[in-house]
C-alpha positions in Angstrom: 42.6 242.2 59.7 45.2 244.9 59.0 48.5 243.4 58.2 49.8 241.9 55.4 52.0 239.0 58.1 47.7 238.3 59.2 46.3 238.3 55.1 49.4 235.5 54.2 48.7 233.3 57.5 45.1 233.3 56.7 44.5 229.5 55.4 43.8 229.0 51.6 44.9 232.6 50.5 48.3 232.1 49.8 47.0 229.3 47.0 44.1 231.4 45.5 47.0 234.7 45.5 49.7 232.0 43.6 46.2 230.8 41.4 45.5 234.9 40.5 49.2 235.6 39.7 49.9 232.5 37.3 46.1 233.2 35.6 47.1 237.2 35.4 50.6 236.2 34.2 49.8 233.1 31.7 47.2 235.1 30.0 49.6 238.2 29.5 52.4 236.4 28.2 50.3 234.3 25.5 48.2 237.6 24.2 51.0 239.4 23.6 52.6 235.9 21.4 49.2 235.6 19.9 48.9 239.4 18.5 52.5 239.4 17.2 51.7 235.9 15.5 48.7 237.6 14.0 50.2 240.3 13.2 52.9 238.5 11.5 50.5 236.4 9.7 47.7 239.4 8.5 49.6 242.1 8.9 46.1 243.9 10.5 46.8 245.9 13.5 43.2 245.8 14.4 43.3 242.0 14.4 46.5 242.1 16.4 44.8 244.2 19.1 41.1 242.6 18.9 43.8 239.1 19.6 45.5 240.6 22.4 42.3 242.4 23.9 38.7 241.4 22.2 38.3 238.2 24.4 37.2 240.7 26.9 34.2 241.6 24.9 33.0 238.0 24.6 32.2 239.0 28.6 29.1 240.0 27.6 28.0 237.2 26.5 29.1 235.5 29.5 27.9 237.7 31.9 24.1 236.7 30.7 24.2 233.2 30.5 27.5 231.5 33.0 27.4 234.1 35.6 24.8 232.2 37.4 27.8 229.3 37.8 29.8 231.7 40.1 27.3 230.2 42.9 26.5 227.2 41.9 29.5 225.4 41.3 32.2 224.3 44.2 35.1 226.6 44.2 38.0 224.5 44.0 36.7 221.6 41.3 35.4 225.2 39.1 39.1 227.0 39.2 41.7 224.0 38.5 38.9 222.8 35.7 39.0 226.5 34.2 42.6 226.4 34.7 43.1 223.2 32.8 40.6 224.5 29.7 42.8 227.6 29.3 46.0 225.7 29.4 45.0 223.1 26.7 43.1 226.1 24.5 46.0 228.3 24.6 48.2 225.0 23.6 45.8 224.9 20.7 46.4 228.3 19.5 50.1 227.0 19.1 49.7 224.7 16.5 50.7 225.8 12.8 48.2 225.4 10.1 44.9 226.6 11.4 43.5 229.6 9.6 43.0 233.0 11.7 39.5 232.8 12.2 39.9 229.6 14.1 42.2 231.4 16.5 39.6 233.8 17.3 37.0 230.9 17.6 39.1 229.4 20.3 39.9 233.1 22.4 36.1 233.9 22.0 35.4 230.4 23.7 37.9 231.1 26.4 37.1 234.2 26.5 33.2 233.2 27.3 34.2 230.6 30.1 36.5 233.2 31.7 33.2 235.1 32.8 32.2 233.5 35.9 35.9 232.6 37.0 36.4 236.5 38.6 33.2 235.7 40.1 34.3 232.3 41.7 37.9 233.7 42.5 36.3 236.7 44.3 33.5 234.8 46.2 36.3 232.3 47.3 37.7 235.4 48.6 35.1 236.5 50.5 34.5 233.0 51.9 38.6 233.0 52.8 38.8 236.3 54.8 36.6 238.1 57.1 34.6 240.5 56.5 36.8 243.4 57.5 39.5 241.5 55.9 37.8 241.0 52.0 39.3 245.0 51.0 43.2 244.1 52.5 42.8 240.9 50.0 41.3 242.5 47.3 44.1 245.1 47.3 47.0 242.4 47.2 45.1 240.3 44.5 45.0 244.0 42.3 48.6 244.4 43.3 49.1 240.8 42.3 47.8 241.3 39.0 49.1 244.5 37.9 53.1 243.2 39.2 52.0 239.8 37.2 51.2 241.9 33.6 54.3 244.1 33.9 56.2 241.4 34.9 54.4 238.7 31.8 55.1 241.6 29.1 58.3 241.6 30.6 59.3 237.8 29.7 56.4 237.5 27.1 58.4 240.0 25.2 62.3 237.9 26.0 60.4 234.7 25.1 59.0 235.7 22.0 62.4 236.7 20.7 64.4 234.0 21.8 62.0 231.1 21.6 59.1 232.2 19.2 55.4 233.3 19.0 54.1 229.7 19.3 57.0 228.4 21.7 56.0 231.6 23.7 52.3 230.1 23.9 53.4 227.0 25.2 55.1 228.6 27.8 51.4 230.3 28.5 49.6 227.2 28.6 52.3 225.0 31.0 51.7 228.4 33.0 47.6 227.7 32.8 48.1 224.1 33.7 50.6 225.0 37.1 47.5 227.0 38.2 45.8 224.5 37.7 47.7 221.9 39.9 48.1 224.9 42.6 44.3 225.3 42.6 43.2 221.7 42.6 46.2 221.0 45.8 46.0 224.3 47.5 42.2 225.1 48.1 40.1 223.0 50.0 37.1 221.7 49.2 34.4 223.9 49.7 30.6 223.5 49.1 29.1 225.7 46.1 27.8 228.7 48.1 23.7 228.9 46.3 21.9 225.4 45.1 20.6 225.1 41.9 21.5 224.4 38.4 23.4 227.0 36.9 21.4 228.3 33.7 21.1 231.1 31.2 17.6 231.7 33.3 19.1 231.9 36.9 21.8 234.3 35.0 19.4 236.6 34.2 17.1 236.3 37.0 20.0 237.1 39.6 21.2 240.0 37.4 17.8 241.4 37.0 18.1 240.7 40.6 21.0 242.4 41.6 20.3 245.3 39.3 16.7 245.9 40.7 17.9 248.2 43.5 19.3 252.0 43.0 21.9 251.7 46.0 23.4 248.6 44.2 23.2 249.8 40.5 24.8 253.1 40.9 27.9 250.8 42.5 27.6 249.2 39.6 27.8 251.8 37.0 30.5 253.1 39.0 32.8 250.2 38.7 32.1 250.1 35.2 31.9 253.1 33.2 34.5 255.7 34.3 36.9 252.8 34.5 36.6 251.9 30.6 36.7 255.6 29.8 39.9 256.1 31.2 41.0 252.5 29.9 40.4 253.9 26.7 43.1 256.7 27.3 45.3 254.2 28.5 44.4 252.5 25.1 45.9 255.3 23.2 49.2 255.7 24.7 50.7 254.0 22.0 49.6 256.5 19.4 50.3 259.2 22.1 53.8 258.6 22.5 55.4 255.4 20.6 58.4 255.6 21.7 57.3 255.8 25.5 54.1 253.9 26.0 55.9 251.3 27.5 56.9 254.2 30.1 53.5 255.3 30.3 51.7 252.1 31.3 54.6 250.9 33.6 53.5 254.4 35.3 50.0 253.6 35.0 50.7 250.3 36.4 52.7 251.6 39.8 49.8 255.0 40.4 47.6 251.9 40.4 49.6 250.0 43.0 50.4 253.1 44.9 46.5 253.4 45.6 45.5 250.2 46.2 48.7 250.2 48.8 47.1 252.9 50.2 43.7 252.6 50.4 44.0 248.7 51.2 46.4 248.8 53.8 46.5 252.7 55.3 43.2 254.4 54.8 41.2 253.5 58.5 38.0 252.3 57.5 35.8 254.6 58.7 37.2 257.5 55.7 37.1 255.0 53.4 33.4 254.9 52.6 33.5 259.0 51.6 37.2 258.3 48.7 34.8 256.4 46.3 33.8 259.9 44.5 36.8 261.7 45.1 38.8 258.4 44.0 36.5 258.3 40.7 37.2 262.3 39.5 41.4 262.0 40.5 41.5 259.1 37.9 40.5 261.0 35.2 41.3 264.9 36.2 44.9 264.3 35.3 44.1 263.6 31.6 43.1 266.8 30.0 46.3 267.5 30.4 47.8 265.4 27.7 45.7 267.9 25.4 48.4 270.4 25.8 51.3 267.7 24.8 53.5 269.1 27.6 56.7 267.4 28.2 57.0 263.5 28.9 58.2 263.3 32.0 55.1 265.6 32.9 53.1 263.5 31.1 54.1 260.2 33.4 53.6 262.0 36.3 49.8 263.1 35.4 49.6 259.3 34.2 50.9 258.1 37.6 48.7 260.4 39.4 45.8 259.2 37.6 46.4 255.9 38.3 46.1 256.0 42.0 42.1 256.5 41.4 41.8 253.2 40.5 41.6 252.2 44.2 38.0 253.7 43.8 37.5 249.8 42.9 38.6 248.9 46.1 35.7 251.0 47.7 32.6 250.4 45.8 33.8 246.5 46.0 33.4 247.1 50.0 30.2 249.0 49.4 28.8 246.4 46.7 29.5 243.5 49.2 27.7 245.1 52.4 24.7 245.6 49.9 24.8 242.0 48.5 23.4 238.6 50.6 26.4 236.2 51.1 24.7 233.3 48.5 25.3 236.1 45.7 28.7 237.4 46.5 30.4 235.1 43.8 27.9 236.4 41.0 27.5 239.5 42.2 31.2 240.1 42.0 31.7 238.4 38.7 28.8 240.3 37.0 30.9 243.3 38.7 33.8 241.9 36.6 32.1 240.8 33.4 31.0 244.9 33.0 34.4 246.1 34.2 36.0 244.1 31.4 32.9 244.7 28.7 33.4 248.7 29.3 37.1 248.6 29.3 36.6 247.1 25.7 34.0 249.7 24.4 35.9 252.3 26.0 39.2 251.6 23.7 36.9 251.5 20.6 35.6 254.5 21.7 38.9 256.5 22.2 40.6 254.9 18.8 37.2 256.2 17.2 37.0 260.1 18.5 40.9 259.6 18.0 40.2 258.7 14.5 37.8 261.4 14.0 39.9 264.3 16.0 43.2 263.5 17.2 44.7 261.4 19.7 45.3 264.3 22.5 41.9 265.6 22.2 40.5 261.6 22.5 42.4 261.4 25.5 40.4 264.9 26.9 36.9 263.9 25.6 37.4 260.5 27.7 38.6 262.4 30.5 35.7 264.5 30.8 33.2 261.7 30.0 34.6 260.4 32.6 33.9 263.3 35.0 30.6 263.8 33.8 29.4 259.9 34.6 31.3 260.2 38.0 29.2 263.5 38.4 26.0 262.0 38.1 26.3 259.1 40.0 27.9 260.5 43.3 24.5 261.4 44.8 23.8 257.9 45.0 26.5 256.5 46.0 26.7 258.7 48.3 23.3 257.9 49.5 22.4 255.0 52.6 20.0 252.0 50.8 16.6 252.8 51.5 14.8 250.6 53.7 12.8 248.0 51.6 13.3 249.2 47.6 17.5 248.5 48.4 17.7 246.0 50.7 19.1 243.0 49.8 17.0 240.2 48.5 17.6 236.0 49.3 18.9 234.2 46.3 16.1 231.7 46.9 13.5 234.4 46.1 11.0 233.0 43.2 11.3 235.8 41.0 12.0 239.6 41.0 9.6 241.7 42.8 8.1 238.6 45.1 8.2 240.0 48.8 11.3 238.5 50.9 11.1 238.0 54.5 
């Protein structure tokens, strides 16, 4: 599969890409009502942040005891019932009265559920396509969702002014429930993909799991950490240059589209197992050169630049999934998500605390070469074939780690 015309006639996609769009877009628009109405109310900008970006840190919790739910749950029954809890607990969040902590009661539930969804969405995704078509997909839905956030800040911002904070979160959660209706009429009905009960137990026995082998763990730390390093320079863009950080992430946002463009749709597939490394250090290389506060429109384009080495995603997703049985895809990809959104987190407390400590250019540096220095370290092994035995593969049915699979 190499054409976009092929991805959109593909049966079921055009639903779950309308279902990814509308989840992207509902969630923008209502985080950036809910951090000005806590802004309003507490006048905290940490608490307005932690409300527009903390629920991502209630991944963790998530990731150990739902993720095991990305397999064990049908597909289309799991994403319109997600749908439908975000659209009546973002409703919630609208009504006047409750006190703040309550807010963050409800985003840390949602927040927790969200977990396994990625995994679910992803899995589908992989059940949708074939197998040389999963990276083509993967790149529109990442295209999808970065033209969905500039596009929900966009309006989230026109709504808030012309309707209000809490009128702007009802427009989130009527967004929720139309994903809901799209998933629950669009998707077929599918069988879940592993059997079982989903538990905290299977979550940490399948994680353990997937984690047990080196081919699959470096893929892992690779998705993860040099991503929320440079997330955290993205985080400081706002300190960096107030004025302009809406420039700088609308930059951000199109480097990010021009590499998935490219890597999803031009790169042949036989280069595109040797970018992952090379993808990895061009994402953060840029950045050191915000040190030297040169001129904006220098600035943007080192931003931009940047950007495009977030396609590395789209490489170690391929890798991940040729390393992964079928019956884990879902929770392999959603544990992939989970971390991605855990270190993305950590890695803007990290930047606003060297920034705090030094100064916001030289944060943006230290990140930068972090960055490098895990990307380093890690390309020998993802470099590196799976061993025969130690990295291959195990069944989802196996008892327990380290019992012998056939």
């Amino acid at each position: 599969m190499r054409t976009y015309r092929e991805l959109f006639r593909t049966q079921e996609f055009t639903p779950l890409f309308l279902l990814s769009a509308g989840h992207v877009g509902a969630q923008t628009v209502s985080g950036l009502a809910l951090g000005t109405l806590i802004y309003s109310a507490t006048g905290s900008p940490l608490l307005s942040a932690l409300a527009m970006f903390g629920p991502s840190l209630a991944q963790v919790l998530g990731a150990t005891t739902l993720l095991s739910a990305a397999d064990r749950l049908p597909p289309r029954a799991t994403l319109a019932g997600t749908s439908l809890l975000f659209g009546l607990g973002t409703a919630a969040l609208a009504v006047p009265g409750p006190p703040v902590w309550a807010s963050f009661a409800v985003l840390f539930l949602l927040g927790t559920v969200a977990s396994p969804v990625g995994g679910v969405r992803y899995g589908l995704l992989n059940e949708i396509l074939e197998r040389d078509g999963y990276l083509l997909g993967r790149s529109v839905l990442n295209m999808c969702a970065g033209t969905a956030q500039i596009g929900g800040y966009a309006l989230g911002g026109v709504l808030v002014t012309t309707l209000s904070p809490r009128g702007t979160l009802l427009a989130g959660a009527a967004l929720h429930l139309a994903t809901a209706v799209v998933a629950r009429l669009g998707l077929g009905g599918r069988p879940p993909r592993a059997t079982g009960r989903p538990s905290a137990a299977a979550t940490w026995r399948t994680n353990a799991l997937l984690l047990s082998s080196r081919a699959r763990r470096a893929v892992y730390l690779a998705l993860w950490i040099p991503n929320g390093l440079i997330v955290g320079c993205e985080s400081l863009f706002v300190a960096y240059a107030p004025r302009y950080a809406g420039l700088l992430f609308a930059c951000a946002a199109c480097g990010m589209l021009a590499g998935d463009v490219t890597v999803g749709r031009l790169v042949p597939a036989r280069w595109r197992g040797r970018l992952g490394v090379p993808l990895l250090l061009l994402l953060a290389l840029p950045y050191p050169l915000l040190a030297l506060r040169p001129a904006l429109p220098l600035v943007a384009a080192a931003v931009a630049v940047a950007s495009v080495g977030f396609a590395a995603s789209l490489v170690l997703q391929e890798r991940l999934m040729s390393l992964t049985p079928g019956e884990l895809n879902g929770h392999a990809l959603g544990l992939h998500t989970s971390g991605m959104l855990t270190m993305q987190g950590v890695g803007a407390a990290l930047a606003g605390g060297v920034a705090q400590l030094t100064s916001v250019p030289a944060a943006t540096a230290v990140m930068a070469a972090l960055s490098v220095t895990v990307t380093l370290t890690l390309a020998p092994g993802l470099r590196r074939e799976p061993a025969a035995g130690g990295d291959t593969p195990r069944p989802a049915t196996a008892p327990r780690p380290g019992t012998p699979a056939p």
